[in-house]
C-alpha positions in Angstrom: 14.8 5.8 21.8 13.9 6.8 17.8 16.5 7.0 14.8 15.6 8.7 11.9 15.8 6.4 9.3 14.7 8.3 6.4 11.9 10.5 4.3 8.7 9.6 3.3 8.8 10.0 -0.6 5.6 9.1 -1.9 2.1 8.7 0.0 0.3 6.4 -2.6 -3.5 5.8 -2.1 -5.9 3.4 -4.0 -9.4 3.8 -3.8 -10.8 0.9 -5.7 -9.3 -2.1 -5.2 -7.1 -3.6 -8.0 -7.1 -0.8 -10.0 -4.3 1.8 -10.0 -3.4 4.4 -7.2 -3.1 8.1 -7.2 -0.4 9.7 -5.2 -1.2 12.3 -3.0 0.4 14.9 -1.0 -0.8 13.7 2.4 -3.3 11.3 4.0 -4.2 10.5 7.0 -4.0 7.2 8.3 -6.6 5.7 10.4 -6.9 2.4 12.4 -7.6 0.4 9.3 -5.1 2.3 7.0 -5.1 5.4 5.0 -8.0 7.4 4.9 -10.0 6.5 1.1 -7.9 3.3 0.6 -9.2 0.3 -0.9 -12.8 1.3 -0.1 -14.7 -0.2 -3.3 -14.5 -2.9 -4.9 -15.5 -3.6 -8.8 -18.8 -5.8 -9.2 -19.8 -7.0 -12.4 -23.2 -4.6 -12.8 -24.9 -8.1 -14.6 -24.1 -11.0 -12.4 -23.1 -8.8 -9.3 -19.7 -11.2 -8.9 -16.3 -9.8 -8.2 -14.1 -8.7 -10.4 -10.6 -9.1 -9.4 -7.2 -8.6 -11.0 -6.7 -12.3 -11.5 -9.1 -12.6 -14.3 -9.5 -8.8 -15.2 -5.4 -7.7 -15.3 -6.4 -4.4 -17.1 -8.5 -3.1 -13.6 -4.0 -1.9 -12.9 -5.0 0.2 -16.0 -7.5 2.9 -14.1 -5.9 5.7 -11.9 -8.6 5.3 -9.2 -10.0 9.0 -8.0 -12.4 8.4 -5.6 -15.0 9.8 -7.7 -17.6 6.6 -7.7 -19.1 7.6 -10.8 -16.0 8.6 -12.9 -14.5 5.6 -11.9 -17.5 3.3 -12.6 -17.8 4.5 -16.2 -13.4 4.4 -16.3 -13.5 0.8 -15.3 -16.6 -0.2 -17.4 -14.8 1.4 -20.6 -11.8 -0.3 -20.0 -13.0 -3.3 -19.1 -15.9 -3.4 -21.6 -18.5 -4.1 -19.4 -20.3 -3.1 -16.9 -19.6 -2.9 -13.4 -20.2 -1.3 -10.4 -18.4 -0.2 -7.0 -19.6 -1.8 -3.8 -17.9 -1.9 -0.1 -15.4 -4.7 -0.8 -15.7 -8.2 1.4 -15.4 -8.2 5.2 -12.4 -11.0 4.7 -8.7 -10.5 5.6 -7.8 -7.4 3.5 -4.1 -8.0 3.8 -2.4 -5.4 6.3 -3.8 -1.8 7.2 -0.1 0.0 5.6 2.0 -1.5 3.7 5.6 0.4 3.1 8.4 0.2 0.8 11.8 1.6 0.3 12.9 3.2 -3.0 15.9 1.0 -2.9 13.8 -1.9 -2.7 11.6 -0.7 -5.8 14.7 0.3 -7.7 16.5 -3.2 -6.8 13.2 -5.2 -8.0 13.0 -3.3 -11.4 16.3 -4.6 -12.3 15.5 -8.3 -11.6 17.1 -8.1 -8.0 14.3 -9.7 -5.7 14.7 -12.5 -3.0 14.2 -16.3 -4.7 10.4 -16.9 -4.2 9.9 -13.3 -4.5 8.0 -11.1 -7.6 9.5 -7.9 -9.0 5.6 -6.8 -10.0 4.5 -3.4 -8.7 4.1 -3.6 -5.1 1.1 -1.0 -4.7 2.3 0.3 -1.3 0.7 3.2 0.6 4.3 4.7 1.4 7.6 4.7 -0.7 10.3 5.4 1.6 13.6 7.3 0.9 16.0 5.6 3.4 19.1 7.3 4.4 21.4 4.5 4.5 21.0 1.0 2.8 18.9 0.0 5.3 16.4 -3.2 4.3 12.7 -2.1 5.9 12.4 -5.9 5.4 14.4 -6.3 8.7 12.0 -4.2 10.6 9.5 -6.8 10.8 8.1 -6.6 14.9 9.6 -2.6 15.4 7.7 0.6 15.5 8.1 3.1 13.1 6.9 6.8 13.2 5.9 7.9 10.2 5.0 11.8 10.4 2.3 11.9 13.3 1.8 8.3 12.8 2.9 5.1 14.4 3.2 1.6 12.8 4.0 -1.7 14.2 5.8 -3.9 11.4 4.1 -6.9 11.1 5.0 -9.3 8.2 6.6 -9.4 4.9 4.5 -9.3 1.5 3.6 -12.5 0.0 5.6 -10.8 -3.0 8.7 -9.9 -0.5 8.6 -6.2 -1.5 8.7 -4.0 1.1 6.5 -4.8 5.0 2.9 -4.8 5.7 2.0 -2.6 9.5 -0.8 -2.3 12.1 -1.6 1.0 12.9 -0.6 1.9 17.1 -1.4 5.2 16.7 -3.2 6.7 13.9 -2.1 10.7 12.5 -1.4 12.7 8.9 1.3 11.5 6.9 2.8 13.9 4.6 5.6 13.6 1.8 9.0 14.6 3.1 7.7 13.7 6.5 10.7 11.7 8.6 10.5 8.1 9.6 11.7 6.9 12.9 12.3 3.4 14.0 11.2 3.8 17.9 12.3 0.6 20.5 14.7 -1.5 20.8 15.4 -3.9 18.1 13.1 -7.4 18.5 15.4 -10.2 20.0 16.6 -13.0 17.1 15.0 -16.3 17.3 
């Protein structure tokens, strides 16, 4: 059994991570997430450490293209140094998609977020347009379809915003493409 729950709005990807996204039309997502997300990471070019948004907030600043070289000499200008793109760590890179309602963006811009919770850009792969006031927050350990796609929901974001998934079944996801909550609802603990 499926309901559709709503539209995707926006399919967001960001191919340097910590610097901005670019939306896109369509993607397709993969095992490990959309296809050309989050696939370099900045190094600086001198002492070949990290740089991360922590200690570099104005990486947010660069609209990422996927174009290694005009985003090497964007990144070095803004950050005035230079640096260089390398495959990021083999760590925990968080969750392969992570989704968020409009609602839930809209609600966070006007200070309305969860106690514990940050109201800062959640940099999600897909903005959701849900039909009714649903909260994709309660989703967490459903499937969802998204276009030919389909997500497990696996946690919440350590800023609260939206839900992180697994990837079941990878497939193109498109703006204006439906998303279905498949399964039975998970049973309350």
């Amino acid at each position: 059994m499926s309901t559709v729950v709503g539209v995707v709005e926006q399919v967001l990807v960001y191919p340097v991570k910590s610097a901005g996204g670019r939306s896109v039309p369509q993607a397709h997502v993969d095992a490990d997430g959309l296809r050309g997300d989050r696939v370099h990471a900045v190094v600086d070019a001198v002492t070949g450490e990290p740089v991360r948004a922590r200690t570099a907030p104005r990486l947010h600043e660069v609209a990422a293209t996927g174009d290694v070289d005009a985003d090497t000499a964007a990144l070095s200008a803004v950050l005035g140094r230079p640096v260089r793109l390398a495959a990021p760590d083999a760590g925990p890179q968080g969750a392969a998609v992570h989704l968020v309602s409009r609602r839930a963006v809209e609600l966070a811009a006007t200070g309305e977020v969860p106690a514990g919770c940050s109201a800062e850009d959640p940099r999600a792969n897909l903005v959701l347009t849900l039909h009714a006031a649903d909260d994709e927050r309660t989703w967490v350990g459903r499937e969802l379809q998204v276009g030919e796609a389909v997500l497990r929901l696996t946690r919440l974001p350590k800023h609260c915003l939206g839900v992180y998934a697994d990837v079941l079944r990878p497939g193109a996801v498109a703006v204006g493409d439906p998303v279905s909550l498949t399964g039975a609802e998970p049973a309350r603990r």
